[in-house]
TORLO-419377 format. One line per 2 residues: number of its first residue (from 1); their letters; for each residue x, y, z of N, C-alpha, C, CB. Coordinates in Angstrom, 3 decimals, padded with zeros to 6 digits. Glycine has a CB too. Example, Ala and Ser with C-alpha at 12.3 -4.5 7.8 and 13.67 -1.06 7.14 Angstrom:
REM residues 2
1	as	013.190 -005.690 007.800 012.300 -004.500 007.800 013.200 -003.300 007.800 011.308 -004.473 009.046 | 012.850 -002.250 007.080 013.670 -001.060 007.140 012.900 000.030 007.870 014.084 -000.598 005.725
***
This chain:
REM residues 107
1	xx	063.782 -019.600 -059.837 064.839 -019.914 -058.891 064.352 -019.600 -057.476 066.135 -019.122 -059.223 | 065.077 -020.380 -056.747 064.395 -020.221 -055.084 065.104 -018.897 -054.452 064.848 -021.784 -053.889
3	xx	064.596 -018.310 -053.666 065.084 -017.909 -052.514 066.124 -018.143 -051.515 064.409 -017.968 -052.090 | 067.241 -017.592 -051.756 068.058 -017.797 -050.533 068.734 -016.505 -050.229 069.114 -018.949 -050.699
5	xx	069.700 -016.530 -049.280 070.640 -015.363 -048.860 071.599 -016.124 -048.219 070.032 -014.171 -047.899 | 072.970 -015.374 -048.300 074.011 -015.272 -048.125 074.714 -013.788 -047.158 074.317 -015.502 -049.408
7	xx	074.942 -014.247 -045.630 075.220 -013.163 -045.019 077.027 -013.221 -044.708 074.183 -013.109 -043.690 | 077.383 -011.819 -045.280 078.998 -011.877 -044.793 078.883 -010.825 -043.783 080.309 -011.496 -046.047
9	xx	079.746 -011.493 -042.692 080.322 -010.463 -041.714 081.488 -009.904 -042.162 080.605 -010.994 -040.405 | 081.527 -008.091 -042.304 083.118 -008.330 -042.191 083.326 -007.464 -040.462 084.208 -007.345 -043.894
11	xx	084.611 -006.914 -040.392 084.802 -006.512 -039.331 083.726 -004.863 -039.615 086.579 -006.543 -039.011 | 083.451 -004.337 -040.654 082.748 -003.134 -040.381 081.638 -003.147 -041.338 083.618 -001.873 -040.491
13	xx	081.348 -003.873 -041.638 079.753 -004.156 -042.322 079.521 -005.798 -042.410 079.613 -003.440 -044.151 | 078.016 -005.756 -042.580 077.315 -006.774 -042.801 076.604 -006.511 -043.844 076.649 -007.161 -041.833
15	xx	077.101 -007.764 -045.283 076.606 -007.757 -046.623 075.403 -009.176 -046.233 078.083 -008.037 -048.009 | 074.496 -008.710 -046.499 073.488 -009.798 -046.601 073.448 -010.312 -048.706 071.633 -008.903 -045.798
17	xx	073.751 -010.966 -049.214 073.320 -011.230 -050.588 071.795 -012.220 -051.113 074.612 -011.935 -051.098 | 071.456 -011.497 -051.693 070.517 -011.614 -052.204 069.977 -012.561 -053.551 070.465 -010.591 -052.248
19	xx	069.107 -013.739 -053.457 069.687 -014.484 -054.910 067.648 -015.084 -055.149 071.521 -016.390 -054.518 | 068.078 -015.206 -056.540 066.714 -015.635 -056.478 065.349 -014.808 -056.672 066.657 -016.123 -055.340
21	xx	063.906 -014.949 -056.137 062.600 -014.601 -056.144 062.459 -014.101 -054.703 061.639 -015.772 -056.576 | 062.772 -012.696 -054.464 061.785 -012.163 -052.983 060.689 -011.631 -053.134 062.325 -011.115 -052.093
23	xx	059.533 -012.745 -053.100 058.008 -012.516 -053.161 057.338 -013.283 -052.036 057.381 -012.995 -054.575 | 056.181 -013.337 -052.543 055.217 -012.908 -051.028 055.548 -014.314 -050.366 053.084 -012.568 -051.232
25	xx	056.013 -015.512 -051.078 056.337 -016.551 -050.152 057.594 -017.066 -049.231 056.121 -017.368 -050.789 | 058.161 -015.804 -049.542 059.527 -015.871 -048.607 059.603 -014.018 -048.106 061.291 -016.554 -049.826
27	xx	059.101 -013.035 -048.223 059.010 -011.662 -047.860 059.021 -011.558 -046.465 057.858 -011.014 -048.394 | 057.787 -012.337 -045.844 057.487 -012.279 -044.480 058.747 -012.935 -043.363 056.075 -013.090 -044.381
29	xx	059.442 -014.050 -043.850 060.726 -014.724 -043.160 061.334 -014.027 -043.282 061.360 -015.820 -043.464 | 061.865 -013.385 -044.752 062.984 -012.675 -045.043 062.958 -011.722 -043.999 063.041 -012.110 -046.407
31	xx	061.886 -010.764 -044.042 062.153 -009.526 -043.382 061.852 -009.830 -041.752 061.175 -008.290 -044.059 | 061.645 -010.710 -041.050 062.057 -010.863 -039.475 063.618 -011.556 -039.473 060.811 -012.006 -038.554
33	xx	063.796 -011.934 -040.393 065.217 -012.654 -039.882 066.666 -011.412 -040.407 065.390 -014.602 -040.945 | 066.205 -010.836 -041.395 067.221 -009.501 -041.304 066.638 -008.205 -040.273 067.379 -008.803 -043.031
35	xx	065.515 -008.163 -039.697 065.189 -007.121 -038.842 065.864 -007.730 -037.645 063.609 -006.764 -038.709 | 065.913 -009.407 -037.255 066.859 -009.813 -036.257 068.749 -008.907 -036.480 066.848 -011.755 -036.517
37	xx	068.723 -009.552 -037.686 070.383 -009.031 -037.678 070.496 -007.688 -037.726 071.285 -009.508 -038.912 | 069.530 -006.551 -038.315 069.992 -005.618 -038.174 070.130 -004.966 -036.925 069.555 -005.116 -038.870
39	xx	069.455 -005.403 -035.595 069.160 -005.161 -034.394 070.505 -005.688 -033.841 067.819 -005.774 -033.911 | 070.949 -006.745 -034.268 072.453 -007.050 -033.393 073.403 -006.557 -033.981 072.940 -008.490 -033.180
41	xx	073.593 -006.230 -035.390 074.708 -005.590 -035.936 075.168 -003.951 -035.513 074.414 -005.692 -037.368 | 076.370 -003.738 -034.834 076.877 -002.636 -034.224 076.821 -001.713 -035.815 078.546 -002.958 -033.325
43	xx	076.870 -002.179 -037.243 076.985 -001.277 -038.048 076.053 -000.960 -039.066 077.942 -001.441 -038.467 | 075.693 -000.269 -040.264 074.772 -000.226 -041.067 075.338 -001.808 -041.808 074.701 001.317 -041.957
45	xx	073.814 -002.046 -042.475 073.476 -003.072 -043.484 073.135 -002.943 -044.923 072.533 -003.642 -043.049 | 073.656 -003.598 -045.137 074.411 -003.324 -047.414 073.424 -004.981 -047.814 077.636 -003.759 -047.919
47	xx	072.491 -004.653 -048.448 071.612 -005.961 -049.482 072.241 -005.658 -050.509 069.808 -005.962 -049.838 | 073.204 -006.949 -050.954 073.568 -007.103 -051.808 072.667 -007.399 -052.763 074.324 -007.684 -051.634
49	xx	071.875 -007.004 -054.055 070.485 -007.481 -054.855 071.110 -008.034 -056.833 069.064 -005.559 -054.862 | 072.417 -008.120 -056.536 072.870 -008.398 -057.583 072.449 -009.290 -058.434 073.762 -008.556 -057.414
51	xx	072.059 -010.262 -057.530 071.958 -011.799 -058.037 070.390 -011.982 -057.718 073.089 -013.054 -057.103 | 069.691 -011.166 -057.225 068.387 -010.933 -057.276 067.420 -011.025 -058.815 068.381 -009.611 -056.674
53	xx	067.044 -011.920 -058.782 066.185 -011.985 -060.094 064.624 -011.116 -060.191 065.872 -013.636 -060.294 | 064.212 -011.247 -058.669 062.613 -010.612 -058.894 062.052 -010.487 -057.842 061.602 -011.372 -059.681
55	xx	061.187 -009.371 -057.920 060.986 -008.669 -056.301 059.604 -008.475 -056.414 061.848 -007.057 -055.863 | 058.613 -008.897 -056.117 057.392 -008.259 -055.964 056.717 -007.172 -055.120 056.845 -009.025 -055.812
57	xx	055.669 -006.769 -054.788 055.007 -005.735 -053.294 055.464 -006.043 -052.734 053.778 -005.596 -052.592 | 055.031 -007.690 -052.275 055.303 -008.073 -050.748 056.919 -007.834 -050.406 054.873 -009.803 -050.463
59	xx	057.684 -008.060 -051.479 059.391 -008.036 -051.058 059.656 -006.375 -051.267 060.628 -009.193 -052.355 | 059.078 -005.574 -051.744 059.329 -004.472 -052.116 058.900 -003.427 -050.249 058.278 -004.232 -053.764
61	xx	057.482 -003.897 -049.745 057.244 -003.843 -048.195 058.448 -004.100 -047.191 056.194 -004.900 -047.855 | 058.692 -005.398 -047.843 059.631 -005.881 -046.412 060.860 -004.886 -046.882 060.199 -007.977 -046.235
63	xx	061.626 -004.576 -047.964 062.188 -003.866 -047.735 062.189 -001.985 -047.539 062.679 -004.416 -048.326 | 060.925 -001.680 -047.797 060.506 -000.986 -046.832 060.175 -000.749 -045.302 059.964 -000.908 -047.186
65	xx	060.111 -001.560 -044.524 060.150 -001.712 -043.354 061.166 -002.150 -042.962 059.359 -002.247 -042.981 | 062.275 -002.846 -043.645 063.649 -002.582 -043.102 064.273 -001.583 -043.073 064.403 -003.146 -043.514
67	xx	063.823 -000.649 -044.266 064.679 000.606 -043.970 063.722 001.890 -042.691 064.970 001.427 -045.834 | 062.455 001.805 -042.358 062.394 002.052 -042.018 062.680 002.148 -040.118 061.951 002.015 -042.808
69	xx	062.781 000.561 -039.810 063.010 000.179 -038.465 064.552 000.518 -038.378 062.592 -001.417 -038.137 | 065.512 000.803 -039.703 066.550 001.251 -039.338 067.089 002.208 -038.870 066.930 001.156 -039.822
71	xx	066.442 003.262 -039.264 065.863 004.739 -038.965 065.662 004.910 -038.153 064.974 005.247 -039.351 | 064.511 003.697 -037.299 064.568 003.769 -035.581 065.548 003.964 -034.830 064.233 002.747 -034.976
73	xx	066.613 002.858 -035.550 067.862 002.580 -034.324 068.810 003.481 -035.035 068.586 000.741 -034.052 | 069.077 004.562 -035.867 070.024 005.251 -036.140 071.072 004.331 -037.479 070.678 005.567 -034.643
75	xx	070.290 003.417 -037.852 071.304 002.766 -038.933 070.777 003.117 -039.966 071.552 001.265 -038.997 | 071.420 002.393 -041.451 071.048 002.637 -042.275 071.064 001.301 -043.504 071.643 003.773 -042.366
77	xx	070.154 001.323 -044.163 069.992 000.248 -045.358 070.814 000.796 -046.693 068.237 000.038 -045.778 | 071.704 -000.068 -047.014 072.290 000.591 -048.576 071.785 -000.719 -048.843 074.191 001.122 -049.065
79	xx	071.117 000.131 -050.663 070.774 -001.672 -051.773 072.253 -001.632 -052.536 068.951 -001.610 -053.537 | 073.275 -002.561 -052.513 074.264 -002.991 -053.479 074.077 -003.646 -054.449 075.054 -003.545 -053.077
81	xx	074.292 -002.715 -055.658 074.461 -003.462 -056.858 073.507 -004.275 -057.760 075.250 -004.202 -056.557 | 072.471 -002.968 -057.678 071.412 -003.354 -057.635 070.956 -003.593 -059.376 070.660 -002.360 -056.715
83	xx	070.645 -004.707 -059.834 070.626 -004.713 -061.422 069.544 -003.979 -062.138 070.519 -006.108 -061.925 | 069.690 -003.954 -062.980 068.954 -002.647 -064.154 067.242 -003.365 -063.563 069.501 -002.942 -066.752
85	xx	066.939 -004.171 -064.214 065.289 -004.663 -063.769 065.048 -004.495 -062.839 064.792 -005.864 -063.788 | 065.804 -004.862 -061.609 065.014 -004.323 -060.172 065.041 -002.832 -059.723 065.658 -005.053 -058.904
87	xx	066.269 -002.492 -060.835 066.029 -000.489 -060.155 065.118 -000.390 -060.937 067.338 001.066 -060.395 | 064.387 -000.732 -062.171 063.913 000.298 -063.149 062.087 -000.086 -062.254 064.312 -000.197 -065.390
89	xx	062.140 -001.278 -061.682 060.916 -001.352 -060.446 060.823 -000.528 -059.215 060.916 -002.650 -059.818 | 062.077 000.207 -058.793 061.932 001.130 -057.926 061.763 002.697 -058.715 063.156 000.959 -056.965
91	xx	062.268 002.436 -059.788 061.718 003.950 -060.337 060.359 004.086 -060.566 062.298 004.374 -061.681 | 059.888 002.687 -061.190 058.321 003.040 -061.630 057.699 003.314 -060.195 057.402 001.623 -062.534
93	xx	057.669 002.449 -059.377 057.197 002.241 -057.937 057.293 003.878 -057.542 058.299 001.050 -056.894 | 057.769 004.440 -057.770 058.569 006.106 -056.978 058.918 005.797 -055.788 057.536 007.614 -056.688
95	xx	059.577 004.538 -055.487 060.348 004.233 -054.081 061.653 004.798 -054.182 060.525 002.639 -053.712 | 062.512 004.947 -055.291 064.026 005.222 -055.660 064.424 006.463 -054.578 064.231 005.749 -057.487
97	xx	064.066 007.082 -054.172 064.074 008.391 -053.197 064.147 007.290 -052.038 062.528 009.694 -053.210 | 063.305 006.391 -051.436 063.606 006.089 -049.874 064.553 004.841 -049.976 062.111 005.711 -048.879
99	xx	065.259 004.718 -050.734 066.597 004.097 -050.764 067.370 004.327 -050.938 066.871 003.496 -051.147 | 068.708 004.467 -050.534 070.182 004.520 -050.663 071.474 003.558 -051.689 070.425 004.287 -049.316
101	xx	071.420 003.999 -052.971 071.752 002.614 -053.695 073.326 003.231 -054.177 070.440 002.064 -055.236 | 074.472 001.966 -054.033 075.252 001.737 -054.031 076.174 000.946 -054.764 075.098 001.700 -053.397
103	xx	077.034 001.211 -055.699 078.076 000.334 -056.643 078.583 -000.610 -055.695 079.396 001.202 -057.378 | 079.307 -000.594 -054.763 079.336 -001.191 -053.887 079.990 -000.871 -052.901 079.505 -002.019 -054.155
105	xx	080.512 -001.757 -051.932 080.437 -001.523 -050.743 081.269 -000.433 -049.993 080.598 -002.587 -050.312 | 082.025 -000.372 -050.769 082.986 000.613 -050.456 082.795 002.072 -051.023 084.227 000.100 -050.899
107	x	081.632 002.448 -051.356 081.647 003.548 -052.063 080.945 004.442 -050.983 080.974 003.410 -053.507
***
């Protein structure tokens, strides 16, 4: 399945959703065009990864460097809803510590 996203504004967060393959042929777009929004958004940013089928390095980087440039500006990255296969890749990875993961949005 392709790559896409789905961004909701609400009045106090921005859910970006997540669908599809984030690998190395969409990683590099992905992560300048949400490092754009997270720079204009007055609030933290929630990746919705529900509907996320598969994440490789390269997508596993970019979202490492989103959470880190967030850190710059005082915001913060929550992963929402994140399904069993892609957490059990952040456990092996030992990334599960530099993420913030979330039932959802309201929690």
């Amino acid at each position: 399945m392709a790559f896409r996203k789905e961004i909701e504004e609400r009045k106090d967060k921005t859910i970006i959703k997540l669908f599809g393959e984030l690998d190395i042929y969409v990683s590099s777009d992905f992560k300048e065009e949400v490092l754009e929004i997270l720079e204009k958004t007055k609030d933290h940013l929630y990746l919705d990864l529900k509907e996320l089928e598969y994440i490789d390095s390269t997508g596993l980087g970019a979202l490492i460097a989103l959470v880190k440039e967030a850190g710059e500006i005082d915001k913060k990255v929550y992963l929402k809803d994140v399904n069993e296969r892609i957490r059990k890749l952040f456990k092996i990875t030992a990334l599960e510590d530099m993420f913030i993961f979330v039932g959802g949005i309201d929690e």
